[in-house]
TORLUM-894559 format. One record per residue (C-alpha): residue number from 1; x, y, z. Coordinates in steps of 0.02 Angstrom, whole numbers, plus 32768, in hexadecimal, padded with zeros to 4 digits. Example, Ala and Ser with C-alpha at 12.3 -4.5 7.8 and 13.67 -1.06 7.14 Angstrom:
+-----+------+------+------+
:   k :   xx :   yy :   zz :
+-----+------+------+------+
:   1 : 8267 : 7F1F : 8186 :
:   2 : 82AC : 7FCB : 8165 :
+-----+------+------+------+
// end
This chain:
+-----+------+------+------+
:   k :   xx :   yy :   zz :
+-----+------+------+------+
:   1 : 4BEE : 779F : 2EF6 :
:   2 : 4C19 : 77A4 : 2E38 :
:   3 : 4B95 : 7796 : 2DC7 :
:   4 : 4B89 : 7702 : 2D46 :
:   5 : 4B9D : 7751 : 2C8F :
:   6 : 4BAC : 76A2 : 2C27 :
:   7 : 4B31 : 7601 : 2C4E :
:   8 : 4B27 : 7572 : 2BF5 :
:   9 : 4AA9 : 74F9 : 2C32 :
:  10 : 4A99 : 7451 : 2BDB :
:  11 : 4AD9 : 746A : 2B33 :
:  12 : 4AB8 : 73E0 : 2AAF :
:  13 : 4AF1 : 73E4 : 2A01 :
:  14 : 4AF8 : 7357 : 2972 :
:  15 : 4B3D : 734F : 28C7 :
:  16 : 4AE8 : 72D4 : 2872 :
:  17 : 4AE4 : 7246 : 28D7 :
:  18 : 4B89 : 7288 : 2936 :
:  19 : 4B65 : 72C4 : 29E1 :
:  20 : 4BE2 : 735E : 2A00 :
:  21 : 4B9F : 73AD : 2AA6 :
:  22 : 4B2F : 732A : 2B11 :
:  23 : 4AF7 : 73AA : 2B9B :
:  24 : 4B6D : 742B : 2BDA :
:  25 : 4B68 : 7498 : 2C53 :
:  26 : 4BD4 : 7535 : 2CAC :
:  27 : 4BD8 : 75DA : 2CE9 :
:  28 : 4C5D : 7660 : 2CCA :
:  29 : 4C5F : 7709 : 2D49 :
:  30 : 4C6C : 77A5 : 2D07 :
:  31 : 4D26 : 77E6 : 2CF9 :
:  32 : 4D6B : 7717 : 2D00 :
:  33 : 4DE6 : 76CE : 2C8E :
:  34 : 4D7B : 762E : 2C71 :
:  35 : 4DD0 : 7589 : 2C00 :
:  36 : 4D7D : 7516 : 2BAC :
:  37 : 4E08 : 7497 : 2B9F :
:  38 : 4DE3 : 73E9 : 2B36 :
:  39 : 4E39 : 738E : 2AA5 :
:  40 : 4E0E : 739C : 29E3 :
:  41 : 4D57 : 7367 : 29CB :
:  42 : 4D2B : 7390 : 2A77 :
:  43 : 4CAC : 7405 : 2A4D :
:  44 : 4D08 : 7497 : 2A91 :
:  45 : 4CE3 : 750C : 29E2 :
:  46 : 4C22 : 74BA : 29E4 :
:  47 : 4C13 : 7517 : 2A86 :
:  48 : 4C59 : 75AD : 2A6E :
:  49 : 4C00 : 75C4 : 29B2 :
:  50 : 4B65 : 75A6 : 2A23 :
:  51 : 4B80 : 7639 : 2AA3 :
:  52 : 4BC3 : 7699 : 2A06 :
:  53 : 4B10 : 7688 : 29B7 :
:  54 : 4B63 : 761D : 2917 :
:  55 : 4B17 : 7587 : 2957 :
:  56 : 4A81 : 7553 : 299E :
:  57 : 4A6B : 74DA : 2A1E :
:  58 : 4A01 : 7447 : 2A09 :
:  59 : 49CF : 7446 : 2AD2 :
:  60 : 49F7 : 74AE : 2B63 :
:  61 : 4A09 : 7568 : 2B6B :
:  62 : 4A98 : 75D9 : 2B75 :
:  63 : 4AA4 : 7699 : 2BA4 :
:  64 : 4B26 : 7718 : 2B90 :
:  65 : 4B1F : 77B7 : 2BDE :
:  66 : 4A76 : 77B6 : 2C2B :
:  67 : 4A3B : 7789 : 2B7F :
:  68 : 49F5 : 76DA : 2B35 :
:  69 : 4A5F : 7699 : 2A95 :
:  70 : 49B9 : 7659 : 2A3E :
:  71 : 4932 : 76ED : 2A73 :
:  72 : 49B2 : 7777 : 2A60 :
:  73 : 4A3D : 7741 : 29F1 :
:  74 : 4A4C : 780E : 29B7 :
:  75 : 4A5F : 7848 : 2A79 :
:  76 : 4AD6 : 77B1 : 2A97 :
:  77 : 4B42 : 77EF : 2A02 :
:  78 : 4B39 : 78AA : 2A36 :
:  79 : 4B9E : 787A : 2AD9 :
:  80 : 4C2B : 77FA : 2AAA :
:  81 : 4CB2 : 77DC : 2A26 :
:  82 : 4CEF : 7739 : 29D1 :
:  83 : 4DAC : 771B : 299A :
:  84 : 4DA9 : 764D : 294D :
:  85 : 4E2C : 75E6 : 2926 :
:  86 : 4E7A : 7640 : 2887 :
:  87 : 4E98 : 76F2 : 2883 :
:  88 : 4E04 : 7775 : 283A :
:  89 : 4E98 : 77F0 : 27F7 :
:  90 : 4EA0 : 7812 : 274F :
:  91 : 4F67 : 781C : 2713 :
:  92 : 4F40 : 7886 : 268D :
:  93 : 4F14 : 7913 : 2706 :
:  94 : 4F84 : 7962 : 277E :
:  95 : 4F5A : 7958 : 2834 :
:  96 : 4F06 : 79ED : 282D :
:  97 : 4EA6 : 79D7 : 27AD :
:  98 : 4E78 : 7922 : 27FB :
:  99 : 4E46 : 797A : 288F :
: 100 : 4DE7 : 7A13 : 2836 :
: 101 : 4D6E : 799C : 27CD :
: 102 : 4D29 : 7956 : 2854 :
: 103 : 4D14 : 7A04 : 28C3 :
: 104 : 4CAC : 7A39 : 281F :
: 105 : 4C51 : 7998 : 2816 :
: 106 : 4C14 : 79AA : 28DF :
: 107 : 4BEC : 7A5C : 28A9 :
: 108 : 4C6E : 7AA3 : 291D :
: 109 : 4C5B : 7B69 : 292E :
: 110 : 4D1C : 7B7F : 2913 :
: 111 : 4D70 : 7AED : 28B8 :
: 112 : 4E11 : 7B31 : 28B0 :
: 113 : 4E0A : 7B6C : 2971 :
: 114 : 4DE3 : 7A93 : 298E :
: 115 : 4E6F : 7A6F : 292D :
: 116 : 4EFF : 7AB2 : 296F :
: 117 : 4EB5 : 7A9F : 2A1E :
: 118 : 4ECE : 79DE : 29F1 :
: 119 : 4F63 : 79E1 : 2989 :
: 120 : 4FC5 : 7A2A : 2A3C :
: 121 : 4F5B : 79C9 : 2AB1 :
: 122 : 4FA8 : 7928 : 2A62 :
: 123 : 5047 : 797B : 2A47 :
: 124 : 504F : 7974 : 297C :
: 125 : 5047 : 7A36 : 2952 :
: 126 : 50F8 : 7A15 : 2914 :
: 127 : 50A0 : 799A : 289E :
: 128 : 5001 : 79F7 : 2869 :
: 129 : 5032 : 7A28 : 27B5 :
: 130 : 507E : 7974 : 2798 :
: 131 : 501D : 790A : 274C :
: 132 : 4FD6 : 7876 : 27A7 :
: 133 : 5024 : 77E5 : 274A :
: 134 : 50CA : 782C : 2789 :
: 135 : 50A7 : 77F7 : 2839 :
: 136 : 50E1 : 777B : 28A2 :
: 137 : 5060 : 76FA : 28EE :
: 138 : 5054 : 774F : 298E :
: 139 : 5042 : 7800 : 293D :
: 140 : 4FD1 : 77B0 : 28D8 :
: 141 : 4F57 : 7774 : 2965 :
: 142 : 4F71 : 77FA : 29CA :
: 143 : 4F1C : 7875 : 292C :
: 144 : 4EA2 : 77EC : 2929 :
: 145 : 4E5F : 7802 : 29D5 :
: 146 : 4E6C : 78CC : 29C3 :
: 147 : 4DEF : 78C0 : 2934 :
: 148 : 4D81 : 7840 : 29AB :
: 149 : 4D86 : 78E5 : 2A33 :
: 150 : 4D32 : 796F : 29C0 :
: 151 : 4CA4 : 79A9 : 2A1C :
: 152 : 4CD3 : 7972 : 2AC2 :
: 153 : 4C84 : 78BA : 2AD6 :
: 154 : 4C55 : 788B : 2B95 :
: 155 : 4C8A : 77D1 : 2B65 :
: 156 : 4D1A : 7783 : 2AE8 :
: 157 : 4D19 : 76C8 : 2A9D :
: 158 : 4DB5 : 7698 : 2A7D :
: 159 : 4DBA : 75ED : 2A23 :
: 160 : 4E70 : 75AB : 2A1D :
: 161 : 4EBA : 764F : 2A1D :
: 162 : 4F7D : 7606 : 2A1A :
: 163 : 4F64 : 757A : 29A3 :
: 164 : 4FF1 : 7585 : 291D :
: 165 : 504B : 75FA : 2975 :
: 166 : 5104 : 75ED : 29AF :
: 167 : 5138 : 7607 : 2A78 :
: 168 : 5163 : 769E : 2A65 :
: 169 : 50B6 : 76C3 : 2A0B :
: 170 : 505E : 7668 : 2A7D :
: 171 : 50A2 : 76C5 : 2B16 :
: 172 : 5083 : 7777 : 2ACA :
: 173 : 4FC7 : 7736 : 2A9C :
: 174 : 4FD6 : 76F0 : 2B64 :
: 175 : 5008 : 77B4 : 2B88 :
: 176 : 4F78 : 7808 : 2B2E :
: 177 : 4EE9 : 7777 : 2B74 :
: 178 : 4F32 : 77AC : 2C2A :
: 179 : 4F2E : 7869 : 2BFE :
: 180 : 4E79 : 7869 : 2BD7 :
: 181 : 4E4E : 780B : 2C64 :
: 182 : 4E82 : 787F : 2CD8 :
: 183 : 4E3C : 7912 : 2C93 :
: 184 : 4D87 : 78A7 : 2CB5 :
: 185 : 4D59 : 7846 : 2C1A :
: 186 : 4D19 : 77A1 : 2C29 :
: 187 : 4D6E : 771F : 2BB2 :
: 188 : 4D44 : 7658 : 2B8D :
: 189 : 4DC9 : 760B : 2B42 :
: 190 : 4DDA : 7580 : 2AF9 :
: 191 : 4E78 : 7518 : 2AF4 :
: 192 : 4ECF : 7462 : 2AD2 :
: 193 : 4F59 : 74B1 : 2B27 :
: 194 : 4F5C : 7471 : 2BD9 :
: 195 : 4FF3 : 74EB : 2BFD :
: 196 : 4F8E : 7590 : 2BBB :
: 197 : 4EF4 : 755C : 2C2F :
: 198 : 4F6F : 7556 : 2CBE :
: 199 : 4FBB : 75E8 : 2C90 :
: 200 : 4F1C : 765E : 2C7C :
: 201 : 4E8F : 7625 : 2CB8 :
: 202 : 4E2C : 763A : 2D5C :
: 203 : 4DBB : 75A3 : 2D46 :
: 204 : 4DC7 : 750B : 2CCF :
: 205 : 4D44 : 749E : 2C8A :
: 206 : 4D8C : 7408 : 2C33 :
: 207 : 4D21 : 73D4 : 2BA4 :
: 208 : 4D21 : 731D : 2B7F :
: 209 : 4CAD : 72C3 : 2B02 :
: 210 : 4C44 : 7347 : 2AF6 :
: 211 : 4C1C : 7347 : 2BBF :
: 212 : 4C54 : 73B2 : 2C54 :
: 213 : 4CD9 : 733C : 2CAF :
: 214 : 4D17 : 73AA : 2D2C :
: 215 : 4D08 : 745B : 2D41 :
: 216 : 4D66 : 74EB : 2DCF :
: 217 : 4E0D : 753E : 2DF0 :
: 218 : 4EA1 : 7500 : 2DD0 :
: 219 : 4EAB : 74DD : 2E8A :
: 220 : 4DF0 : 747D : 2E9F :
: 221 : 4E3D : 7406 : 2DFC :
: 222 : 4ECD : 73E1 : 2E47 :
: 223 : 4E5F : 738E : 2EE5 :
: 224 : 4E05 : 731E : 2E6D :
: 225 : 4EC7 : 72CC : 2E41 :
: 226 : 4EB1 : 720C : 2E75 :
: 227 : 4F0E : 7206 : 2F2F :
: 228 : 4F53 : 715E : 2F18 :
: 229 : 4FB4 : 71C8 : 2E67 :
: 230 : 4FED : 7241 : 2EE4 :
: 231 : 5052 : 71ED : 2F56 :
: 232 : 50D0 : 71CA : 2ED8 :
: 233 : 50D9 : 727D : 2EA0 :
: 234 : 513D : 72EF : 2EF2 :
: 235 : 5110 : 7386 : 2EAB :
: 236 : 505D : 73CB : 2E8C :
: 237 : 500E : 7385 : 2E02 :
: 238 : 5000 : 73F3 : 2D58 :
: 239 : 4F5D : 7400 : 2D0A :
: 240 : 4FB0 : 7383 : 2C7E :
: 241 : 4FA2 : 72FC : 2D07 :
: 242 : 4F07 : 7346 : 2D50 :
: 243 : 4EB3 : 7341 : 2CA8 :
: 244 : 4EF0 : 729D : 2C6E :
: 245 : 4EB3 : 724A : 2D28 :
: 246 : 4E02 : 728A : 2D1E :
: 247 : 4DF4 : 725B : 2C52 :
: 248 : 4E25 : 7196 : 2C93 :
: 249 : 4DCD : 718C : 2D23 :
: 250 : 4D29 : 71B9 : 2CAD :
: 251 : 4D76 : 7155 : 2C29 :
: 252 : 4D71 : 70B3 : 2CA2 :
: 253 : 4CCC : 70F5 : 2CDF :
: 254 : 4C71 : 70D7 : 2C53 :
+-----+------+------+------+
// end
């Protein structure tokens, strides 16, 4: 039996008078690929900012790694890494250098030893002495989630981690994500991309006005497609139809 690692349990968060998370809840296993999938505004960044320690919730509770976000936000940050929307990397630097300021920053015992441990991991030693601002997007965001893996985090956020990118970008970022999965990290994603949720992720959550609409494998989704929409589809449905079913059928709901 795997053991839950990430646990969100009824999640609230307003802005103002804006209502951005009205009660979520989900578990992630360690060693899962876990998506949070929802459009802009969904409240997919609120969420993860939240089990990030950035944010605190307004209700509920949330624990990461055996740890509570709001009685232990030190522990919590001890055990995961973070990579948002737009890349950490400073282009002055090289990718070494990227790499080597934060291995002396987590008081690594041998920064240099970290860095080129990373540098071939993602496969940019060829790159190291370049400086960052020379990359390509997906070189780019692959440096950025190196840095996010100095000292070894249990857990990685990964908030949009192809937006901007270019297919072939995306599909090296798709690479690395898959890579680090297998050697045992957990990762929550987030994603607007109902094609990179398909793609890489073990269970999906789809995030919809700031609730929980449907949440399971790919597989367990594709049973909550309306029958009656089924019969005139020959093949099985994508998550794109999956997702847009559930999103009207709460729409009409409500």
């Amino acid at each position: 039996m795997k053991k839950v690692i990430i646990k969100a349990t009824r999640l609230e968060k307003s802005f103002k008078k804006t209502e951005v998370l009205k009660g979520v809840d989900f578990e992630v296993e360690r060693g899962e690929i876990f998506a949070l999938l929802g459009s802009n505004g969904a409240g997919k960044t609120t969420t993860i900012q939240i089990l990030a320690t950035l944010l605190k919730a307004d209700n509920g509770s949330a624990n990461v790694s055996g740890f509570d976000v709001l009685k232990s936000p030190e522990k919590v940050r001890e055990h995961i890494s973070l990579t948002g929307q737009f890349a950490a990397v400073d282009g002055l630097l090289t990718g070494k250098e990227n790499i080597l300021l934060i291995a002396k920053l987590r008081g690594e015992k041998n920064p240099s030893q970290t860095a080129s441990d990373l540098l071939n991991r993602f496969g940019l030693e060829e790159a190291a002495e370049r400086r960052a601002d020379t990359y390509s997007g997906g070189m780019t965001r692959r440096l950025d989630i190196a840095m996010s893996l100095v000292g070894s985090p249990d857990v990685i956020f990964l908030d949009e981690p192809t937006t901007g990118l270019d297919p072939e970008g995306r599909i090296e970022v798709w690479k690395t994500i898959k890579a680090l999965s297998e050697e045992g990290k957990t990762i929550l994603l987030t994603t607007q991309y109902l094609e990179e949720a398909e793609q890489l992720a073990d269970k999906i959550a789809i995030l919809h006005s700031g609730k929980i609409i449907a949440n399971g494998t790919l597989d367990e989704l594709k049973k909550l497609f309306p029958p009656a929409e089924i019969e005139y589809v020959e093949k099985q449905p994508s998550l794109e139809e999956i997702f847009l079913a559930i999103i009207n059928e709460k729409e009409e709901v409500k």
